[in-house]
N, C-alpha and C positions, 0 to 999 in steps of 0.2 A: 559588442562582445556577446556570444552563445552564452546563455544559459544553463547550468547543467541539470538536465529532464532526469527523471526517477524511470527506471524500463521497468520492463517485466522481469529481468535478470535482476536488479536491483532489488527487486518487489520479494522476488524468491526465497533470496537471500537474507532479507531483512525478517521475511515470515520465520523461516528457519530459527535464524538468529532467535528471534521474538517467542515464537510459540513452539518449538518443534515442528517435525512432520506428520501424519498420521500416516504407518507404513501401505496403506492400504490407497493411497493419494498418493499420482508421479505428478509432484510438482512441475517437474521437468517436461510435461506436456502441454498441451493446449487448454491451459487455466483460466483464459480471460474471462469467459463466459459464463463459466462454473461461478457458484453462492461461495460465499466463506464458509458457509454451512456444509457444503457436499465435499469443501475443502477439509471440514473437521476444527474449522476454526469459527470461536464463540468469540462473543463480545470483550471479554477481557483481554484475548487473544487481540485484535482489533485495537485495544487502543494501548495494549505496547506496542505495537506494531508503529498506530498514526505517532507515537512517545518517538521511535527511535527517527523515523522521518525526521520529527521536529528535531530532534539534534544534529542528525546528520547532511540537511539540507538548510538549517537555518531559518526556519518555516516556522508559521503558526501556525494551525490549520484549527476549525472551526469543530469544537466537537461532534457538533453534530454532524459535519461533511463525513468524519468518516464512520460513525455509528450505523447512518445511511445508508451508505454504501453495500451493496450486495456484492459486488464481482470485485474480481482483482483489478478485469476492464475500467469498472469506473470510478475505481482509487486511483488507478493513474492518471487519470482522467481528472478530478480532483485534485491530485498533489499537482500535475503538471499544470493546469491551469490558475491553480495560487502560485506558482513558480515565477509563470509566465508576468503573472500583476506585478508579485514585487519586485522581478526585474527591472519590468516599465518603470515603474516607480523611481 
């Protein structure tokens, strides 16, 4: 049975939700690579972020995985490969 993966549409959505936008930032572009920083999102922002994951995925994630984390890229990167374990599991 597929596992359900976190996208980048996902990820958007959830920043939104979680932090707002900063009007000066098109989420809606090519974000993977960009800092959370140049996104306009700080650490607190980040971990209601990694918070609603954890709810809406059924996940624990490591705090520190996503403090770490610089890009959107390697959040999802992160969330899908804790996905991917407790699937196995």
């Amino acid at each position: 049975m597929a596992f359900q993966e976190l996208t980048i549409e996902d990820l958007r959505r959830i920043l939104r939700e979680a932090a707002g936008e900063v009007e000066s930032v098109d989420l809606d572009g090519d974000i993977l690579d960009l800092t959370f920083e140049e996104l306009g999102y700080d650490s607190l922002a980040l971990l209601e972020t990694g918070s609603r994951i954890e709810r809406e995925y059924g996940i624990a994630l490591e705090e520190t995985s996503v403090a770490d984390v610089e890009t959107p890229g390697a959040l999802l990167t992160v969330v899908n490969k804790q996905l991917a374990t407790e699937n196995a599991a």
